[in-house]
N, C-alpha and C positions, 0 to 999 in steps of 0.2 A: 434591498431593505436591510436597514442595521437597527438594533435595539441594541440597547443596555442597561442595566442593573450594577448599582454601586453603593457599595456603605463604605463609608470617610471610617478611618481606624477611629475608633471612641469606645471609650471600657475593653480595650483589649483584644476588640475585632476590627478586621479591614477584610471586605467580602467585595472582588466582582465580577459578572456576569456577563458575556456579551453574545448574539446570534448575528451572523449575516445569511439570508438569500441572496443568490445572485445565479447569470447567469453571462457570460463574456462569450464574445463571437470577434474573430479577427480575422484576417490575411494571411497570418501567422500562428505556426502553434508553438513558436520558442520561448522561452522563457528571461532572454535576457534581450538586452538594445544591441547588441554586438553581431545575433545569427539572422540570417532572414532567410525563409519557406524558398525557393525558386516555383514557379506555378508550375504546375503539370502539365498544362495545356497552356499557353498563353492567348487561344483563340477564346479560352473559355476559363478567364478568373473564378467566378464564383466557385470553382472546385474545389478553389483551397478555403475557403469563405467556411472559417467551421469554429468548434471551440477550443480553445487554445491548452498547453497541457498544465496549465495552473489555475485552470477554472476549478471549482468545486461548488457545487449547489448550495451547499447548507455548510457553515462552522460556527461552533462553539465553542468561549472559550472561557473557562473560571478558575481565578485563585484566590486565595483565603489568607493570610495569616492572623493568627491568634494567641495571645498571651494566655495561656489555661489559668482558668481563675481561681491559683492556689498559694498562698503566700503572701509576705509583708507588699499592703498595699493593693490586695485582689481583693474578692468579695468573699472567699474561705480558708480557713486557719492562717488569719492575717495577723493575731494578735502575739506571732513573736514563737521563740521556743520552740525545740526540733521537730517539732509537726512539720512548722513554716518553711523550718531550713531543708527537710528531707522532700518537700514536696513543693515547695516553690520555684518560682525561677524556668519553670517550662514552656517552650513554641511549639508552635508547629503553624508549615506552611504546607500548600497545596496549591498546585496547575495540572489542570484537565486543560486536555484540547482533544474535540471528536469533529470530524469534517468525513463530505462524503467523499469517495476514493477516485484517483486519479483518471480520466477521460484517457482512454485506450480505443482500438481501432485493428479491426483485421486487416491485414496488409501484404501485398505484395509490388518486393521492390526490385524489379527485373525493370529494367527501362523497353515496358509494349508497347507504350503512346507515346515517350521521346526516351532523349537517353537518360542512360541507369542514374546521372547525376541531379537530374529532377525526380526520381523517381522514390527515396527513400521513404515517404507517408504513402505513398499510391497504395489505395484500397484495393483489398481480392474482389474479386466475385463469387456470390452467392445466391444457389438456387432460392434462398428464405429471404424474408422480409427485414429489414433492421430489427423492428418488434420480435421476429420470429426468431431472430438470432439470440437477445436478448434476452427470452424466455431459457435460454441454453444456459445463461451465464450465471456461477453462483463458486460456491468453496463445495468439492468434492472430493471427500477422503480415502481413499483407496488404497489397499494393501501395497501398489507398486506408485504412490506417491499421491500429491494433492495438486488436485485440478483447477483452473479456473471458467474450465466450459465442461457438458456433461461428457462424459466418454465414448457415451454411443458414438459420437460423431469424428472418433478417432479412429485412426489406420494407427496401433500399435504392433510392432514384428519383434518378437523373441526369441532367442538360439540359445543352444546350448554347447560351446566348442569344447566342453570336456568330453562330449558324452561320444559314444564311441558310432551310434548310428549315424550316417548322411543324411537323415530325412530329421534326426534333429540337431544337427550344424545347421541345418539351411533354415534359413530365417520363416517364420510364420503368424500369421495376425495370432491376436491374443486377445481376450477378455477381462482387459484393465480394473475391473471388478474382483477380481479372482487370486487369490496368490498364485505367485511361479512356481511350476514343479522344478525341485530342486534342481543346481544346476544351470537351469536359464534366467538368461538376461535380456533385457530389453535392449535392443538394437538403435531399432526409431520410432519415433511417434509424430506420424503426418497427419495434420489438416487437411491437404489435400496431397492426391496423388501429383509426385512428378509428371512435368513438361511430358507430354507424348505417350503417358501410360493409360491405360483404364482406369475409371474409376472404382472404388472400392463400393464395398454395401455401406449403404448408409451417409455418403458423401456431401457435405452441404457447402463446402467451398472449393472453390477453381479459382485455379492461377489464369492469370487474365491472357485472353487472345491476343494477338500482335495485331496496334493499333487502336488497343482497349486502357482503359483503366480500371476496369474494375465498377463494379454498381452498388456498391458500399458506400458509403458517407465517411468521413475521417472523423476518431471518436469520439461515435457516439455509445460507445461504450462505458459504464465508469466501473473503477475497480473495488474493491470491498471499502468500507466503513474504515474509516482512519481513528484509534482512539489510542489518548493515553496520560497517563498520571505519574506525575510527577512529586515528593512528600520530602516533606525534612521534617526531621523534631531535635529541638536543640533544648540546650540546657546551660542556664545562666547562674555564674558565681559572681555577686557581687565583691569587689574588692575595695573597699573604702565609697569614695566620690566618685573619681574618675576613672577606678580599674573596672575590666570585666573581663571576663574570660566564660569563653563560651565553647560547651562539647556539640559536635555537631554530627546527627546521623543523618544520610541523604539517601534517595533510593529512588532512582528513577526507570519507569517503565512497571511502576508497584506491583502489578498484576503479573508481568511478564509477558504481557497479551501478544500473540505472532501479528504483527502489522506485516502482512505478505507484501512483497514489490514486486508492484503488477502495475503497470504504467506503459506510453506510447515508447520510454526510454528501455524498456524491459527486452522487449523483441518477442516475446511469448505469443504474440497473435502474427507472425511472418509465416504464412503458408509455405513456405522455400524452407524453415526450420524443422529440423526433425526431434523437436521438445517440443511442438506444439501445443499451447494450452497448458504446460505442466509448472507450477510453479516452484522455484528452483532457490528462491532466497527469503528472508527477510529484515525488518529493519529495525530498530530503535530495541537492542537488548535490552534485559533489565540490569542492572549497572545499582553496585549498590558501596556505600562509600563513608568513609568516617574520619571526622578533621574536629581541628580545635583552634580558636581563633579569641588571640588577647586584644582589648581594645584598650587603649589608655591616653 
């Protein structure tokens, strides 16, 4: 579904508005004509049969520019004399864009059901349901960093190599929740235990058996809420007829909001990683900037 919302610039405004629903299913989860998915299985297509990583449910997108209505020619202190001149001649523009966040996917990429070169999207296995996993998934802020699943379901080990005991050099789970006693560092943070190992307490994903792929879907995950805003306010000198000279402030990302980068490209859900679930970056700074531009 698409809608939109438009006003044509008149009196100084130009405003518009646009939503799409959607929901895309391919063969493929790349993003350009040039890469293509290899199947996991080639006895069994439908596996790779899922949604692609430039799907997004819901986007929004609005911009605005507007003359402020102050000065020769506007609808206030038009009639001339340094009111006009100190306060007229102002813009401003605006672009929002909010969309739902990137289709991700727990994964493991060991080649168990062919080799490792099909194998790069191959989903883990999980004791829970898709829904059940799902329920996990959110923004969790924690004294030893930000998550993007709940903790409990992490194997985190921290050591301390300054410290003079053995028993705290040698690596030990930790309470991700908790700050570190001075001194220690986190080691690793697994999703699941290593090939051959026991499971930890609490464990909801396995690296997949030889011969397996995994009983996971490819993402159906999505990642946080995408938003951001965009603004300029300029200022106009008229010069005769045909000069203008224009100051201009810009500032994008207004808010400075953390757009986290959590996506199938991230690697953040690879049960074989020992960052698991931890998110490590993000994107679109606020960025803020000042120009001048003569038109004649």
């Amino acid at each position: 579904m698409q809608a939109e919302v438009r006003r044509r610039f008149s009196n100084g405004l130009q405003f518009g508005l646009n939503y799409t629903f959607q929901k895309i299913l391919a063969d493929t989860t790349q993003e350009t004509q040039t890469n293509v998915d290899p199947y996991l299985d080639n006895a069994n297509q439908r596996l790779n049969y899922t949604r692609p990583d430039y799907d997004r449910t819901h986007t929004i997108n609005g911009n605005m520019n507007w003359d402020l209505p102050f000065g020769r020619g506007r609808r206030f202190l038009n009639g001339g004399g340094i009111a006009s001149k100190i306060f007229g001649g102002f813009q401003m523009t605006n672009i929002i864009n909010v969309s739902s966040g990137e289709p991700t996917s727990v994964r493991d990429n060991r080649g168990t059901l062919n080799r490792a070169g099909r194998s790069a999207l191959q989903p883990a296995t999980s004791s829970l349901s898709p829904n059940q996993v799902k329920d996990l998934i959110g923004i969790f802020r924690t004294p030893n960093g930000i998550f993007y699943i709940d903790p409990s379901v992490l194997n985190a080990q921290a050591s301390c190599p300054s410290c003079a005991s053995a028993a705290d050099k040698a690596s030990r789970r930790i309470d991700l929740t908790q700050p570190l006693a001075p001194g220690f560092i986190i080691s690793s943070i697994r999703g699941a235990s290593a090939v051959g190992t026991a499971p930890f307490t609490g464990q909801v994903f396995f690296p997949n058996a030889p011969g397996s792929s995994g009983n996971l879907p490819i993402n159906f995950i999505n990642g946080p809420t995408y938003f951001n805003w965009n603004m300029g306010f300029f200022r106009n000198f008229k010069m005769g007829e045909s000069r203008n000279l224009q100051l201009r402030f810009e500032a994008f990302n207004v808010l400075n909001r953390a757009n986290f980068f959590i996506g199938e490209s991230s690697g953040m859900f690879n049960v074989n990683s020992t960052s698991f679930g931890r998110v490590t970056s993000t994107y679109d700074p606020r960025i803020v900037q000042f120009g001048a531009r003569f038109d004649f």
